[in-house]
C-alpha positions in Angstrom: 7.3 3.3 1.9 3.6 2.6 1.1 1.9 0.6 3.4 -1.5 0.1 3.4 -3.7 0.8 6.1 -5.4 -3.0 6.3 -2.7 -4.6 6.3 -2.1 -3.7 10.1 -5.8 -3.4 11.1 -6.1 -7.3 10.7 -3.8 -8.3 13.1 -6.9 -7.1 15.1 -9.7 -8.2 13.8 -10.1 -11.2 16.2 -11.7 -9.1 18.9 -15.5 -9.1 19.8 -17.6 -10.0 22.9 -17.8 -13.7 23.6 -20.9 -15.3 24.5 -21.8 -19.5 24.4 -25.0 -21.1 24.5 -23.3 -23.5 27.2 -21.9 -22.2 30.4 -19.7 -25.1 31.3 -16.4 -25.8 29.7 -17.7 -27.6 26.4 -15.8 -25.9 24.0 -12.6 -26.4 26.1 -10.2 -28.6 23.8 -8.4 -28.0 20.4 -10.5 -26.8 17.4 -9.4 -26.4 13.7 -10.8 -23.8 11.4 -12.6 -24.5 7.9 -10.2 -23.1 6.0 -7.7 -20.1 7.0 -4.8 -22.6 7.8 -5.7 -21.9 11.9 -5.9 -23.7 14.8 -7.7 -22.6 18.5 -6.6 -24.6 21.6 -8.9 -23.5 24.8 -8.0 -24.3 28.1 -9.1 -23.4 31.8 -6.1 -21.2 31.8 -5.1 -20.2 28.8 -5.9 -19.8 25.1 -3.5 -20.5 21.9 -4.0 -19.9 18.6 -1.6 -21.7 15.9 -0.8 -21.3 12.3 -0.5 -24.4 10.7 1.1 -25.3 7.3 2.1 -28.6 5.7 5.4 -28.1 7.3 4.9 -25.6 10.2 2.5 -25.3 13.2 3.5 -21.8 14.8 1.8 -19.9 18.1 0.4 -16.6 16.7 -1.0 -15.7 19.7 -1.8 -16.8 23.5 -4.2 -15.3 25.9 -5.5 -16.2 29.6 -8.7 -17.9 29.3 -10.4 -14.2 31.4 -9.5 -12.8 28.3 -11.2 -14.9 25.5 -13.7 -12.0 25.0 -10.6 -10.8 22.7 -11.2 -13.7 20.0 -14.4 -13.3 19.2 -18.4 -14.3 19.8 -18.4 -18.3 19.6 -21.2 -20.6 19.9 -21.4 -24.5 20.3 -23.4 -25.4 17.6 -22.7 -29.1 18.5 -20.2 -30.8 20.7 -17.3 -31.2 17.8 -18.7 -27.7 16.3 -17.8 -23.8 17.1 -19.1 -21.1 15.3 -17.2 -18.3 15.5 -18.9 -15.0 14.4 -16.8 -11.2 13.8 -17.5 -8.5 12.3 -19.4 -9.6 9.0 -17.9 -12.9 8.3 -18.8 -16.5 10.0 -16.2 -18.7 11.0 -16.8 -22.2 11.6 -14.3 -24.7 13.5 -14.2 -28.8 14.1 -12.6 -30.5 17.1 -9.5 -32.2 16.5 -7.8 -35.0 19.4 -4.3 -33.0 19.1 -2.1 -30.4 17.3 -0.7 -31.3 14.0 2.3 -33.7 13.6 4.9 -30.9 12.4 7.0 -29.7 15.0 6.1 -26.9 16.5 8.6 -24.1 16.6 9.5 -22.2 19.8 13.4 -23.1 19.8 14.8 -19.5 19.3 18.2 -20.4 17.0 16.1 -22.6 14.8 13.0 -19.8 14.4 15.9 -17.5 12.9 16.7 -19.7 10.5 16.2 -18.0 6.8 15.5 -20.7 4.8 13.0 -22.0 7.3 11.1 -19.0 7.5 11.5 -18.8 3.8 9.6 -22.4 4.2 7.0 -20.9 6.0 6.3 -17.9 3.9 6.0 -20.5 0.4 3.8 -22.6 2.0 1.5 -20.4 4.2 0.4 -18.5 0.6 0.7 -21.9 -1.4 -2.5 -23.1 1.3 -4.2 -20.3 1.5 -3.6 -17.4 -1.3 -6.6 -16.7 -3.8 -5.2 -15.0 -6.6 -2.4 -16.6 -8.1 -4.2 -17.0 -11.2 -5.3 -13.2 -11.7 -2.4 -11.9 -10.5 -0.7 -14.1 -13.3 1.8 -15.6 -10.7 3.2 -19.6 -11.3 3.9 -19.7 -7.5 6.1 -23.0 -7.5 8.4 -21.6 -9.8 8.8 -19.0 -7.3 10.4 -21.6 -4.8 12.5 -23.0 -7.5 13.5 -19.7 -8.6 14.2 -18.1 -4.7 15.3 -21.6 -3.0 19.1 -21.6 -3.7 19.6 -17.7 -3.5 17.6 -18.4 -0.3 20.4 -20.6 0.9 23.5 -18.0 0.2 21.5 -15.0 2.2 23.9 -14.5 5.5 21.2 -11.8 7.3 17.5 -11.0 8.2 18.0 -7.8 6.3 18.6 -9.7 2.9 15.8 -12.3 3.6 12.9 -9.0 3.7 14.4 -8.2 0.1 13.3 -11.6 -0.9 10.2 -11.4 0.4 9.7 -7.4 -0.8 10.8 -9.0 -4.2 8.4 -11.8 -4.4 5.4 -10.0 -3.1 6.1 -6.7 -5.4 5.8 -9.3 -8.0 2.3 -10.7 -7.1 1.5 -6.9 -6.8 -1.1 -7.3 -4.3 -1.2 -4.4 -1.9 -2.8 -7.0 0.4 0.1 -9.3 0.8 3.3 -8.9 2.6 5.6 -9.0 5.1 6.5 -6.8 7.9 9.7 -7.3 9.4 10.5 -6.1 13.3 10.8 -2.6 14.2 14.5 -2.2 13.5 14.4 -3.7 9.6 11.0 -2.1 8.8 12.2 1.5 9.8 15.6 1.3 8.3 13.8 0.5 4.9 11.4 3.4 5.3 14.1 5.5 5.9 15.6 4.7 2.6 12.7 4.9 1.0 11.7 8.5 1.9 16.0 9.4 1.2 15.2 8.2 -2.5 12.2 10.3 -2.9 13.5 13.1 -1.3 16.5 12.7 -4.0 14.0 12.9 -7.0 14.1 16.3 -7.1 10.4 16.5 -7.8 8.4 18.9 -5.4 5.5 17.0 -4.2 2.2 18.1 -2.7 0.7 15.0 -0.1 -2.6 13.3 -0.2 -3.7 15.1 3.3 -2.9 18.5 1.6 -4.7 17.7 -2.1 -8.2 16.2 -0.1 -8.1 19.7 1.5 -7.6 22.1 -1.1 -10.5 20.1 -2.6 -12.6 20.6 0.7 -12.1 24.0 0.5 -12.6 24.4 -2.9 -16.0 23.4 -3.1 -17.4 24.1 0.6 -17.2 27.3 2.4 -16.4 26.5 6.2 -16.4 22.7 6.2 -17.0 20.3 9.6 -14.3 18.5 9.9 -14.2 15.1 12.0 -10.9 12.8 13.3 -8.1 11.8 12.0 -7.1 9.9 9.0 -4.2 7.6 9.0 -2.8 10.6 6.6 -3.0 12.9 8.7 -6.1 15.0 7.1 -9.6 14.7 8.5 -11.1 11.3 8.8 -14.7 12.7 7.5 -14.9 16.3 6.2 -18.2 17.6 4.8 -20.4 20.4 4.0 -22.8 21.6 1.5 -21.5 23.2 -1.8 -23.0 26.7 -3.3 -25.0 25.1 -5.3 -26.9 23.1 -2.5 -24.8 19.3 -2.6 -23.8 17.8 0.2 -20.2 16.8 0.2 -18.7 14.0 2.5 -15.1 13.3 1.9 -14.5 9.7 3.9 -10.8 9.2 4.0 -10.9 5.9 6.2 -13.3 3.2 6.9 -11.2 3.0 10.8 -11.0 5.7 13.7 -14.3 6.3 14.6 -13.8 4.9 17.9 -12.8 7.2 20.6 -9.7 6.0 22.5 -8.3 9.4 24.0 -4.7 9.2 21.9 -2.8 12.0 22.0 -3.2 14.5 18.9 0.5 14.7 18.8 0.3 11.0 17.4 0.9 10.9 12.8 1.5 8.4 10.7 2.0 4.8 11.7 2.4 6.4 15.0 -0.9 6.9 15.7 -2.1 3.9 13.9 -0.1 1.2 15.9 -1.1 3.1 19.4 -5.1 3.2 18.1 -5.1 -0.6 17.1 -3.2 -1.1 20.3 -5.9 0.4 22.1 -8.4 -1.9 20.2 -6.9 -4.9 20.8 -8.0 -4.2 24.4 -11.4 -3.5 23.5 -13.6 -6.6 23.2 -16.1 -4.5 21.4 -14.2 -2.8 19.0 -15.9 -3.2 15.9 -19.3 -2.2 17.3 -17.4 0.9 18.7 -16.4 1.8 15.1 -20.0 1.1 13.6 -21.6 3.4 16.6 -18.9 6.6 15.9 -20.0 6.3 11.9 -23.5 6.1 12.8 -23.6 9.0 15.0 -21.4 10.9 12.1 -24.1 9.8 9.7 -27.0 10.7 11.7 -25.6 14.5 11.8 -24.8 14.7 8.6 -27.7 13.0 7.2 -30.0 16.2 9.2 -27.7 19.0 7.7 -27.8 17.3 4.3 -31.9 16.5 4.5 -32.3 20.0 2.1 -29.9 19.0 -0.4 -30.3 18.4 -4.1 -28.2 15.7 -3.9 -24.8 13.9 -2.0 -21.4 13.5 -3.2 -19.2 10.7 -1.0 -15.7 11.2 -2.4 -13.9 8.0 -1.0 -10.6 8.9 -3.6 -8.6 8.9 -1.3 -9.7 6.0 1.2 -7.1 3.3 1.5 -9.0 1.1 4.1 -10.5 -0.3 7.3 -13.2 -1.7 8.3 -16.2 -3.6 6.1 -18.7 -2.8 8.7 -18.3 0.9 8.6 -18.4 0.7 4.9 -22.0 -1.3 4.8 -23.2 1.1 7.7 -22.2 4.1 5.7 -24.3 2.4 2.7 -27.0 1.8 4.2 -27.7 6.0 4.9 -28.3 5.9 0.7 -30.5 2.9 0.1 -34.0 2.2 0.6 -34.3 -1.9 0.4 -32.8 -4.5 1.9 -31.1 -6.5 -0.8 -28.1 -9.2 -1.5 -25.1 -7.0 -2.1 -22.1 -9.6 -2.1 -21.1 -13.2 -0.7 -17.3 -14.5 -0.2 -15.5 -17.3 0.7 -12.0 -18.8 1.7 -9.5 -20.5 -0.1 -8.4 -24.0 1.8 -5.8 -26.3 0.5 -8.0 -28.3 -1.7 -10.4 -25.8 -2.2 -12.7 -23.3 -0.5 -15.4 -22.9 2.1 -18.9 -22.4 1.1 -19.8 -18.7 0.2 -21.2 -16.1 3.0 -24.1 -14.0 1.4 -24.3 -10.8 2.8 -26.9 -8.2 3.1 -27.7 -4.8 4.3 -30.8 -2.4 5.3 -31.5 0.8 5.0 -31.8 3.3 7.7 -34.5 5.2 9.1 -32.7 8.5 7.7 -31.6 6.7 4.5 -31.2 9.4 1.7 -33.6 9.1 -1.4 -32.1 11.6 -3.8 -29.3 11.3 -6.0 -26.1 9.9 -4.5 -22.2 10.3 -6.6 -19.5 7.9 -5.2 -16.0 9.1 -6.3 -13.2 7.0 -6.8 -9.8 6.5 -8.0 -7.2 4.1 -7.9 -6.3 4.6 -4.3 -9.8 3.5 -3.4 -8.9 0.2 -1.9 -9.9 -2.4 0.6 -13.3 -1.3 2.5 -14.2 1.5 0.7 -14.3 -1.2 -2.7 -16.8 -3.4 -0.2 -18.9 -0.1 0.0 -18.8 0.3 -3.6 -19.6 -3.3 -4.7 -22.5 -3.7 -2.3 -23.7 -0.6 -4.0 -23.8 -1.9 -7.1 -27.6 -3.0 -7.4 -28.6 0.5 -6.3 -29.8 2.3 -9.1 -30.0 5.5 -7.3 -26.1 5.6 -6.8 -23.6 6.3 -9.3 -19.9 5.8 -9.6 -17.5 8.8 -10.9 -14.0 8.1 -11.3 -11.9 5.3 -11.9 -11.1 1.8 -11.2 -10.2 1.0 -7.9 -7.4 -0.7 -6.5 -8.7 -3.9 -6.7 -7.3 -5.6 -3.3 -11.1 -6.8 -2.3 -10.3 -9.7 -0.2 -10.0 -9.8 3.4 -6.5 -9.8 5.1 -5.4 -13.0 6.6 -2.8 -12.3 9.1 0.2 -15.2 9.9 3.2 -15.5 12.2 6.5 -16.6 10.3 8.8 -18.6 12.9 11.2 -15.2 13.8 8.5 -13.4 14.9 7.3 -11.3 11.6 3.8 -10.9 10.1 2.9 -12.0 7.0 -0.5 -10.8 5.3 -2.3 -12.4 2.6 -5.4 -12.5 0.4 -6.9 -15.2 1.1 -11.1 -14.4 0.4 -12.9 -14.4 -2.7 -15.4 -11.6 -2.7 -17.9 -11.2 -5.3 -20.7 -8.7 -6.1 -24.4 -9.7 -6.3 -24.4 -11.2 -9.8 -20.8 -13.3 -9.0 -18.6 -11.1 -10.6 -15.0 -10.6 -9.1 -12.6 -7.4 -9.1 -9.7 -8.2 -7.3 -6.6 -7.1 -9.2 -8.9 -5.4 -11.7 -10.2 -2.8 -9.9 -14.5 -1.7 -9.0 -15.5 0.2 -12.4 -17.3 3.3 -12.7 -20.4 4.1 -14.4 -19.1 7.4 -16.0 -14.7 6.9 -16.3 -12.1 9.5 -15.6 -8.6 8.6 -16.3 -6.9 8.9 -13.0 -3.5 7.8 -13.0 -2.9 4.4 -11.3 0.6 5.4 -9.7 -0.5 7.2 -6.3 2.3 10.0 -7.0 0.8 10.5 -10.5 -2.6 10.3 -9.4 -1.9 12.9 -6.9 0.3 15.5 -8.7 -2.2 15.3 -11.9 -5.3 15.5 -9.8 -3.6 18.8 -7.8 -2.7 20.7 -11.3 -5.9 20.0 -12.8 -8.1 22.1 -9.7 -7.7 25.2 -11.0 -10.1 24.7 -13.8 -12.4 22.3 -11.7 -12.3 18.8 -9.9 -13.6 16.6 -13.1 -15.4 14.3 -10.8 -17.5 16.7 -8.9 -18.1 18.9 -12.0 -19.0 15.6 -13.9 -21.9 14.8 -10.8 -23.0 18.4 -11.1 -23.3 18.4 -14.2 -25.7 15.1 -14.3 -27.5 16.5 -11.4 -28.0 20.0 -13.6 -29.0 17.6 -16.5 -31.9 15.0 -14.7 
């Protein structure tokens, strides 16, 4: 079964180093977020975070109060206002005398109740989804449709149909559902039976990103792991003098010591565990990309030009997307702005903005991508978009631009969502559309298509590199 690499990382993503203007207990109390359907109760002791829904207010999380580092850098802007900054986006909160009316739900036969968390599910995406619209989706006639069969379902098993149903039709790789260990490894079991069953032989995505390596670069340096299992950054310079970087995650550039015997989801779940427990986290990732850059960026300061195939990058982190950008720019500019959906609404939009580096590249720079581009590495590609130096080759990316918004259903599951609008410096928005390119190949936009065509086409040249030779030959 497919899952894509954000939808776990952003479980984590409330984890940078806290700091307050005011050393006294000020922000001690319960705060509600602008948007994001969340709540934030600080104590002396101890520190909750809620989901909240019309009907629902559930604990997602509870930490001692030694440990608050772990949500995040706040500030009290005010007395009845936090400011809560991580990673690239800004969140702000406003004090509220109590938690919400609805009942909270700890009792454990009523938090395994299928209809309830059923509820829960229809109203957490009816607050706080973006894209019903574009993904051409009339969500209440969802709960009219699923209600009653709801109410005949005997078993948790049945329920994560529903909910694989519903979500498969909003087909938005950035929302769903993930059951406990037991129901989620018992479907990927079946899953891999029925492909094995196909009776199609079937070369992976780790095994086509290095037959392309090593088509084009004689003795390539390769760097990590990706979360398929091929190297997280492999690169070299081609025969006729481009410098080839093939990023195959935005994530891993932290060093956490795991052991290399860790694949898969394996070694995903024990690397994010180990980031949960790292305050600074995010500004570990940004310094492993930056010391990657900085050394490629010296053997690549004698090329004609630089290739970044990012084909076959399914995710992670925004920051070490706009870090990576900012190696090929050479002014600071406006490169996109998002904001949340509320229930009546959405918060006002977050302009971002990046700045080149001292070792930023001036020569021509190719971006490759194809329909499994998705998530950060689409961040990378719209904030290079007013960059006239840098040109797409490819296709249409996934189109899954938003941020992940992570909840708790009421047994225990998460449940990820799109909940952020992100658009590119002139407003325009490619969720469920997909990033264009400037010059279009016609990848497939099945993954097992896309990879088997891509594979038998090699022997006569990969069309995407040939293409940015070829321009390169041509300017």
């Amino acid at each position: 079964m497919k899952i894509l690499l954000c939808l776990f990382i952003t479980m984590f993503q409330l984890h940078l180093a806290f700091s307050q203007r005011d050393t006294t207990n000020s922000i001690n109390g319960i705060w509600e977020m602008n948007g994001y359907g969340r709540i934030i109760e600080i104590s002396d002791l101890e520190v909750s975070t809620y989901d909240i829904t019309k009907i629902s207010c559930l604990v997602n999380s509870k930490l001692s109060r030694a440990d608050i580092n772990q949500l995040g850098q706040f500030n009290l802007t005010h007395k009845d206002s936090l400011h809560l900054k991580l990673g690239i986006t800004h969140y702000y909160l406003h004090r509220i005398k109590k938690l919400p009316p609805v009942q909270i739900i700890t009792d454990s036969i009523q938090s395994k109740n299928l209809k309830l968390n059923f509820d829960v599910f229809w109203h957490t995406l009816n607050e706080n989804y973006s894209f019903f619209k574009e993904r051409k989706m009339n969500w209440k006639h969802i709960y009219t449709d699923y209600s009653n069969r709801v109410d005949t379902l005997t078993n948790e098993q049945d329920l994560y149909d529903v909910f694989l149903e519903i979500t498969g039709k909003l087909n938005d790789e950035h929302t769903t559902v993930i059951p406990n260990d037991a129901i989620r490894k018992a479907h990927e079991e079946l899953m891999d039976i029925q492909e094995e069953n196909d009776g199609i032989p079937h070369i992976s995505i780790s095994e086509l990103s290095e037959t392309i390596v090593h088509k084009y670069v004689e003795n390539p340096i390769k760097y990590g792991k990706s979360l398929s299992g091929n190297g997280l950054l492999n690169y070299g310079v081609t025969a006729n003098n481009v410098g080839y970087i093939q990023a195959n995650n935005m994530i891993f550039f932290a060093d956490y010591k795991l052991p290399d015997t860790l694949t898969d989801y394996d070694f995903l779940f024990a690397y994010l565990d180990a980031s949960n427990k790292n305050p600074s986290y995010q500004e570990d990732e940004v310094k492993g990309i930056k010391y990657q850059m900085d050394s490629i960026m010296d053997r690549f300061k004698n090329t004609d030009a630089i290739i970044l195939d990012l084909r076959f990058n399914t995710g992670g982190y925004d920051v070490v997307s706009l870090e990576i950008l900012n190696y090929f720019i050479d002014t600071k500019k406006k490169v996109f702005s998002k904001k949340a959906k509320t229930i009546d609404g959405f918060t006002s939009a977050q302009s971002h903005y990046i700045i080149p580096t001292k070792k930023a590249y001036k020569k021509p720079v190719f971006f490759l991508t194809s329909p499994q581009t998705s998530s950060a590495p689409e961040s990378l590609v719209i904030a290079a978009m007013p960059y006239e130096n840098i040109k797409v080759i490819g296709s249409r990316t996934m189109g899954i631009t938003s941020d992940v918004l992570e909840k708790k259903l009421p047994n225990g599951w998460d449940l990820f969502l799109s909940n952020e609008i992100l658009v590119n410096y002139k407003g325009d928005c490619f969720e469920g559309v997909g990033v264009p390119p400037d010059i279009e190949i016609d990848y497939a936009r099945d993954e097992d298509q896309f990879i088997q065509e891509l594979s038998s086409q090699l022997k006569n040249g990969d069309k995407a590199i040939e293409k940015a030779f070829a321009l390169l030959k041509n300017e």
